[in-house]
C-alpha positions as CSV (number, residue, x, y, z in Angstrom):
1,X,10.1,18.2,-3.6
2,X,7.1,18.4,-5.9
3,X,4.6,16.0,-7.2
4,X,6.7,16.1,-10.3
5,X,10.0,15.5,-8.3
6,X,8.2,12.8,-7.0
7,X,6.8,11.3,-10.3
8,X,3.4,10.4,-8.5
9,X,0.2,12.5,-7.6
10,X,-0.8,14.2,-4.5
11,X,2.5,13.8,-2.9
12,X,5.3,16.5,-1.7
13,X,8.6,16.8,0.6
14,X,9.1,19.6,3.0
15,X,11.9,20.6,5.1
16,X,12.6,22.4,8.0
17,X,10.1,20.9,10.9
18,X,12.0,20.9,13.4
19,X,15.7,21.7,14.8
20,X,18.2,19.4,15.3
21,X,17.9,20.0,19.2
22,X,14.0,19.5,18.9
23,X,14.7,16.1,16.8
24,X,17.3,14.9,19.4
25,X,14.8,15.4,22.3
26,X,12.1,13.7,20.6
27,X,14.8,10.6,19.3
28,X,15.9,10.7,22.9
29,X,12.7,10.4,24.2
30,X,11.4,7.4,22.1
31,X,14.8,5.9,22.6
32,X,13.7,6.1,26.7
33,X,9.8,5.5,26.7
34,X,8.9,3.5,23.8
35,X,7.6,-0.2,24.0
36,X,8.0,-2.8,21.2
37,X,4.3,-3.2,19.9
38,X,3.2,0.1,21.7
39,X,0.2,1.3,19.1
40,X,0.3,-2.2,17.0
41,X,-2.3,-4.4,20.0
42,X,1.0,-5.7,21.1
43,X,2.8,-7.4,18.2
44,X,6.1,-7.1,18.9
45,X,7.3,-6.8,15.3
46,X,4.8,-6.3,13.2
47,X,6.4,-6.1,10.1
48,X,9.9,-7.6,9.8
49,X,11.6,-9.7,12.4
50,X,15.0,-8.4,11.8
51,X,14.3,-5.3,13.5
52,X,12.8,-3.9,16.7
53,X,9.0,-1.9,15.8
54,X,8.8,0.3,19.0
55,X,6.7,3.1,19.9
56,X,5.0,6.1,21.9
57,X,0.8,6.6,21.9
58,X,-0.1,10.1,22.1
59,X,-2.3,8.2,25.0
60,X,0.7,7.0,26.9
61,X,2.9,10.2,26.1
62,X,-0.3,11.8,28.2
63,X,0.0,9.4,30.9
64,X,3.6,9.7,31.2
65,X,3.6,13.3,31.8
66,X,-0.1,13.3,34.0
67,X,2.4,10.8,36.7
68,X,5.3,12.9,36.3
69,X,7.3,10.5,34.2
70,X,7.9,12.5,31.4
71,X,8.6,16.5,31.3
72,X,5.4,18.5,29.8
73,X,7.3,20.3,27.0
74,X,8.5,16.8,25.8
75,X,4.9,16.1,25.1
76,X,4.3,19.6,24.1
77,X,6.8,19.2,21.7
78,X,5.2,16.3,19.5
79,X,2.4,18.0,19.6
80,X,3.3,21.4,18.2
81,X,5.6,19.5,15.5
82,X,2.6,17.4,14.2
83,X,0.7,20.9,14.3
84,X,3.0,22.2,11.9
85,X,2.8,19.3,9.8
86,X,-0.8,19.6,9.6
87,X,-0.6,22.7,8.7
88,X,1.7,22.3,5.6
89,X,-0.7,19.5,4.2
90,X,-3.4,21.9,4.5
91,X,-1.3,24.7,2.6
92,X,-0.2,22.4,-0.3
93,X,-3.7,20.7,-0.9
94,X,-5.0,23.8,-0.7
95,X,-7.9,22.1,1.8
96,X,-10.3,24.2,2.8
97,X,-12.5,21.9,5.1
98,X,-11.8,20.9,8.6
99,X,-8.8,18.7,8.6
100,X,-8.8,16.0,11.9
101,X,-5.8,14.6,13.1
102,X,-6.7,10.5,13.6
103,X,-3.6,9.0,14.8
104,X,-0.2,10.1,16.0
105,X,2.7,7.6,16.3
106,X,5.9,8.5,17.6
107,X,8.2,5.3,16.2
108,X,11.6,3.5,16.0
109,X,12.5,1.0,14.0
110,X,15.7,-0.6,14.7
111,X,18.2,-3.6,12.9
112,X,18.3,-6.4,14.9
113,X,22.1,-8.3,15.7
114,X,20.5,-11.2,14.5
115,X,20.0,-9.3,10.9
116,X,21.5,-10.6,7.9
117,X,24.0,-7.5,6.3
118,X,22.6,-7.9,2.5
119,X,19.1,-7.9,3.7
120,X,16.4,-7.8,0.5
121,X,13.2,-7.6,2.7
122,X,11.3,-4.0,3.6
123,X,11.4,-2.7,6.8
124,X,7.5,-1.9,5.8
125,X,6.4,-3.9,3.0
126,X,4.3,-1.7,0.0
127,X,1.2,-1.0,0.8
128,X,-1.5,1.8,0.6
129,X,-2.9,3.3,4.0
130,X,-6.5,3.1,3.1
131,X,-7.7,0.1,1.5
132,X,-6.0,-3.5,1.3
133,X,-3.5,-4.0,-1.4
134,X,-4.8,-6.9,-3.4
135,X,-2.4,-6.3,-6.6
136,X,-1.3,-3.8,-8.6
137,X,-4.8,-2.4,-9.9
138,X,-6.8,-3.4,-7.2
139,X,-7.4,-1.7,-3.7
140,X,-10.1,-3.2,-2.2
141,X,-11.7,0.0,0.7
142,X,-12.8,-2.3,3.5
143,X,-11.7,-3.1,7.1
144,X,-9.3,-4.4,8.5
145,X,-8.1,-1.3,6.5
146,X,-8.0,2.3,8.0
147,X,-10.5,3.5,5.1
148,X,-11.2,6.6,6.7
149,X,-7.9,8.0,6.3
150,X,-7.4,10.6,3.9
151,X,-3.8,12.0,4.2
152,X,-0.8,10.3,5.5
153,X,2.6,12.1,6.7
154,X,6.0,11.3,8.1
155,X,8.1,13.8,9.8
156,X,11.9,12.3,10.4
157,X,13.8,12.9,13.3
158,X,17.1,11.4,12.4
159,X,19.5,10.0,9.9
160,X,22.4,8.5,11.7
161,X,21.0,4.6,10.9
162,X,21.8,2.8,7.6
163,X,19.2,1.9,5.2
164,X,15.6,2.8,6.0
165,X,14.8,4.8,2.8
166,X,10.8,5.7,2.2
167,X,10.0,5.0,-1.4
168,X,7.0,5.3,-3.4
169,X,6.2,2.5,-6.1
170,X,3.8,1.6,-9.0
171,X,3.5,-2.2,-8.0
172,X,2.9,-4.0,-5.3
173,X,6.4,-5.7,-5.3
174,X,8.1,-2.6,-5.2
175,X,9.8,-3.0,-8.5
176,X,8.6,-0.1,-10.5
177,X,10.2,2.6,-7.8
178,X,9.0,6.3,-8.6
179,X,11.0,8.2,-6.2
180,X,13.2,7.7,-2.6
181,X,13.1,9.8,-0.1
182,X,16.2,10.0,2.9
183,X,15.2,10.6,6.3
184,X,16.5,13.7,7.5
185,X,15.7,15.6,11.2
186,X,13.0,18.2,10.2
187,X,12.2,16.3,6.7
188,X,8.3,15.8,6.2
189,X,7.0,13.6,3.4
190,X,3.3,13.8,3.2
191,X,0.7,12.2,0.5
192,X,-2.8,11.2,-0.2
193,X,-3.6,7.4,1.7
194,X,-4.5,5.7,-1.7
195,X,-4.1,3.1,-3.9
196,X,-2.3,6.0,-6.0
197,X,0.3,6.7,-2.8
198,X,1.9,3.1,-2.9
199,X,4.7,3.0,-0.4
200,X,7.0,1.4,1.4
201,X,10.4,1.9,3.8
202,X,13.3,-0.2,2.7
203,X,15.0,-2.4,5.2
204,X,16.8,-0.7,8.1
205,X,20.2,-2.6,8.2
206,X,21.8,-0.9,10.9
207,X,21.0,1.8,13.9
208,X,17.5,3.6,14.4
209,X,15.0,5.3,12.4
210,X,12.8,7.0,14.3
211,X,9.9,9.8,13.3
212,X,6.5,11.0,13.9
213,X,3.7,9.1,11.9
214,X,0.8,11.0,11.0
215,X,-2.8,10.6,9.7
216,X,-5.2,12.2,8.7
217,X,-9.2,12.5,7.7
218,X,-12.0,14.3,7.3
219,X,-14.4,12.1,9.5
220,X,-15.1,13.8,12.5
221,X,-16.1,10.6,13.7
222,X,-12.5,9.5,13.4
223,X,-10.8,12.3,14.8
224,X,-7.8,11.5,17.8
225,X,-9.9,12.0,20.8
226,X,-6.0,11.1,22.8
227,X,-4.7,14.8,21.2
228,X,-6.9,16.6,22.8
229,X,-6.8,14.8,26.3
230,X,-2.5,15.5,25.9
231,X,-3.8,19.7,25.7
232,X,-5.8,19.1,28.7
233,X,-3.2,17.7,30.4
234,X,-0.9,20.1,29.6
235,X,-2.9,23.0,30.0
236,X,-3.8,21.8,33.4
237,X,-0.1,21.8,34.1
238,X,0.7,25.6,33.5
């Protein structure tokens, strides 16, 4: 899907990522590893309590396989699949300058029993990914936001969950909705971190989502030192 598709700038869909087998082992293995809070300092649902947040740290991914916990090509495999993400972004933005990965994020977000069936609420509120969203016109760039982020990317890995639906908006409420997006294994949406990206994933009301989060800037300073520690590893495991 195009930026026109998507009625919004700097924004487009791809497909194809990854296999269903690839997706499978990747859903099987956050389903296995990941901690609630794991990459949040913690918080054990950081956005919604009627579902479960967890994740993987490409840091704990490494430490997983460096004790023998986790196969290498598990690893290996998150890796090369947010490789080929990168690489997309760079292709339809046309960049030309170095590119850094800063974070990678394999996630789940699961309904809780507890959840009510007609739920209204996100399952991630709108928001922008570099600057604090104060209303509709007004972004403000300054920590606690991630200001150095440039690009922003999510590669699905499943769709057997009801709900869940990534959607970009024009407000802050999410009432002016420009376009929806339904995960699918292999499905990457990918857009520019802000204030003109608004976006937001509607309330997962039943099963798991789970998918790779991705971001990206052009800060060296910034770049995911925890990446290239997992190649080390791996490398030193051939």
């Amino acid at each position: 899907m195009t930026e026109k598709q998507l009625q919004g700038p700097n924004r487009f869909v791809s497909e194809g990522l990854a296999t269903s087998s690839e997706c499978q082992t990747l859903v099987n293995t956050a389903k296995m590893f990941a901690l609630s809070g794991d990459g949040y300092h913690g918080y054990q649902s950081p956005f919604t309590v009627f579902e479960k947040f967890r994740g993987i740290t490409l840091s704990r991914a490494t430490a997983l396989v460096y004790f023998n916990l986790l196969e290498p090509q598990y690893l290996r495999l998150l890796l090369q699949i947010s490789d080929l993400g990168k690489t997309k972004i760079e292709e339809f933005f046309k960049i030309k300058k170095p590119l850094f990965f800063t974070y990678t994020h394999l996630v789940c977000r699961s309904a809780q029993q507890h959840a009510p069936i007609n739920r209204t609420d996100y399952s991630h509120m709108i928001h922008a990914d570099n600057c604090n969203l104060i209303s509709d016109t007004v972004c403000e760039k300054q920590p606690p936001a991630y200001t150095y982020r440039d690009y922003s990317a999510i590669i699905y890995l499943n769709d057997d969950f009801e709900g869940g639906e990534f959607v970009f908006a024009g407000d802050t409420n999410g009432e002016k909705i420009q376009s929806v997006i339904n995960p699918k294994c292999g499905r990457m949406v990918a857009f520019s971190s802000g204030p003109e990206n608004l976006h937001g994933v509607r309330a997962v009301k039943k099963g798991s989502r789970c998918a790779i989060a991705l971001w990206f800037t052009f800060d060296p300073k910034h770049s995911e030192t925890d990446r290239d520690e997992a190649w080390e590893v791996l490398g030193k495991m051939k």
